[in-house]
N, C-alpha and C positions, 0 to 999 in steps of 0.2 A: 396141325398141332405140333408144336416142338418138340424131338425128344433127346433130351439131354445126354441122354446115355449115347448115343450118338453124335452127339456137340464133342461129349466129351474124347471118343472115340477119333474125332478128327482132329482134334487140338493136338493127340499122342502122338499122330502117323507126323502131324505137321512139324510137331517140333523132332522127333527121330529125321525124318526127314531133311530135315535144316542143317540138324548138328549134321550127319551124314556127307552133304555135298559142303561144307560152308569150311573157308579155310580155318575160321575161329568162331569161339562163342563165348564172349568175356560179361563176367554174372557182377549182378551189384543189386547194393539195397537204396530204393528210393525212396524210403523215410521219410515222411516231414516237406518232400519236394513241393513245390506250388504249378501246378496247373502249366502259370508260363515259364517256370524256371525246366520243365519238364518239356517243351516246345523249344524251349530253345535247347536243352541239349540233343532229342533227336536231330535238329537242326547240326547239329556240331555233327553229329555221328556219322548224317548221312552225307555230308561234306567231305570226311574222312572216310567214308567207303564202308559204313557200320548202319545196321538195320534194327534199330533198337523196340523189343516186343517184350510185356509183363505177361508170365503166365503163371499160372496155379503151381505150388512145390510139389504137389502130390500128383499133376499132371505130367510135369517134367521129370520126376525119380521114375514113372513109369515110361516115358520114354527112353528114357538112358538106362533103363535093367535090361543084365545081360548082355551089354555092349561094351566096348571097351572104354567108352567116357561113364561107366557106372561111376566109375571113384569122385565122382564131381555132385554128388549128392549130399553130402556133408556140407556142400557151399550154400545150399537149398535150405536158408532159414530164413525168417522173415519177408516183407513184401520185396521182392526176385524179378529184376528186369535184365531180359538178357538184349547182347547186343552180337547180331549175329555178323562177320565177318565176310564181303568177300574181296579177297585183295589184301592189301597192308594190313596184319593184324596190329602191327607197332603203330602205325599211324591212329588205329580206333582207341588202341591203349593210350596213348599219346594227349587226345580228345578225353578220354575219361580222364586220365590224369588230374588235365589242367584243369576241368569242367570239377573236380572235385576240389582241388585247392581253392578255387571261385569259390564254393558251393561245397562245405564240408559235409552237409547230410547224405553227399550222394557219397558212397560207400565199396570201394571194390573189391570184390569179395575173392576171385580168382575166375578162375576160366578152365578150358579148353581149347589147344590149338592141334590140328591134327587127333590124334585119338591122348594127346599127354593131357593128363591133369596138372591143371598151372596153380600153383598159391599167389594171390594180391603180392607179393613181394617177384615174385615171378614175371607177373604183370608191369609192376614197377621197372622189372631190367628191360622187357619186352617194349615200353614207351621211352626209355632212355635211347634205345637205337636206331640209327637215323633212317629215314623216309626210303621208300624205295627208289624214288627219284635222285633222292640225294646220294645213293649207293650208284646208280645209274651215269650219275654228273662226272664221279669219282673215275667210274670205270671210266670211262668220254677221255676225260683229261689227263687218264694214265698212258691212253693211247701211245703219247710221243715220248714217254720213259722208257730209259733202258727196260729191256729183254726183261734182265732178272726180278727187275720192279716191278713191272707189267705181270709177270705169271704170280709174283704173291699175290697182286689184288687178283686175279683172277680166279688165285684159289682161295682165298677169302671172302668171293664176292659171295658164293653158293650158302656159306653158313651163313654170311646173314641177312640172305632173303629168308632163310630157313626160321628168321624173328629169336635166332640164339638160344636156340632150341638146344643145339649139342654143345653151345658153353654152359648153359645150365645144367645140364645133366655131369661134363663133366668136373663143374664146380663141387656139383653134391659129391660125385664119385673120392675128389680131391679133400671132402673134407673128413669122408668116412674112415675111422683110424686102423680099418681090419686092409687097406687100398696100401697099405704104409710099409708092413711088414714083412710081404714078399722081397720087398724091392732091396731093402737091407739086406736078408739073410739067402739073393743070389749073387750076393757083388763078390763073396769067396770064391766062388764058383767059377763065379767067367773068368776070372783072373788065374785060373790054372791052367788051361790050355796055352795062355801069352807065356808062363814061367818056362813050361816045357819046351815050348819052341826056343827060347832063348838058351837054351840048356845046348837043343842040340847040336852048332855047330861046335860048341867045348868040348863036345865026346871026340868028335870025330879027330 
């Protein structure tokens, strides 16, 4: 005999467990989707390196309390399929993307990559960034660039494997207007050690 309370019990460790080892886990609403329209986007997803599973909202907020993807519970409204990640998060973003401009019922609601909570608009910069191959091709054919050319890509290649994680965050930083006002009221400041120095071979 079945017992649910144990069904249910496994569905919790499974999904904690996913989000846990999984580079991402981008949420959406499948609404109104058909059967093969639903076939065919796992089809997409798993092409792009995305494992797409529907589970219960009240299974999933109990998997993610008390962890640091709690705050992705508020995306946990309506019928909730998530698509778990391992590899290119921007590439499964990418797939949902286009799978939804096809196919507007399908709905992206935002995500998780690493322990960040992502908003759908989030998502949206995270599918705009090119492939990781195509980051790959880049790096390849920088090889025969000058020194100085070759070490920017080299230091740009890390942020965005990283699916633009830390332009995001410093986008937000950049828009916050309390980010603004330091920066004015030390520019007196530094500017007075330069004055004195220039002072002193006048004394002498």
């Amino acid at each position: 005999m079945d017992n649910p309370r144990a069904e249910k019990v496994a569905v919790v460790n499974e999904v904690r467990e996913r989000m846990e080892t999984a580079d991402g886990a981008l949420l959406t609403e499948y609404r109104g989707l058909t059967v093969a329209e639903l076939a065919e986007l796992r089809r997409e997803l798993t092409a792009a390196g995305g494992d797409y599973k529907v589970y219960k909202n009240t299974l999933v907020r109990l998997a993610v309390a008390d962890t640091p993807r709690e705050g992705m519970s508020e995306l946990l409204t309506g019928p909730t399929a998530i698509a778990f990640v391992e590899g290119d998060v921007s590439a499964v973003a990418k797939a949902l993307r286009d799978f939804s401009r096809a196919n507007p019922l399908l709905i992206v609601k935002g995500g998780v990559v690493g322990s960040v909570v992502m908003s759908a608009a989030d998502i949206e910069v995270l599918a705009d960034l090119p492939s990781r191959e195509t980051l790959l091709a880049q790096f390849a054919g920088a090889l025969s660039a000058p020194l100085q050319q070759l070490a920017g890509l080299v230091q740009a290649l890390p942020r965005n494997l990283a699916y633009g994680i830390s332009a995001l965050l410093e986008q937000r930083q950049s828009e916050a207007p309390a980010t603004e006002a330091p920066a004015t009221e030390s520019a007196p400041a530094a500017e007075a050690p330069a004055a004195e120095a220039a002072d002193a071979p006048a004394a002498e």
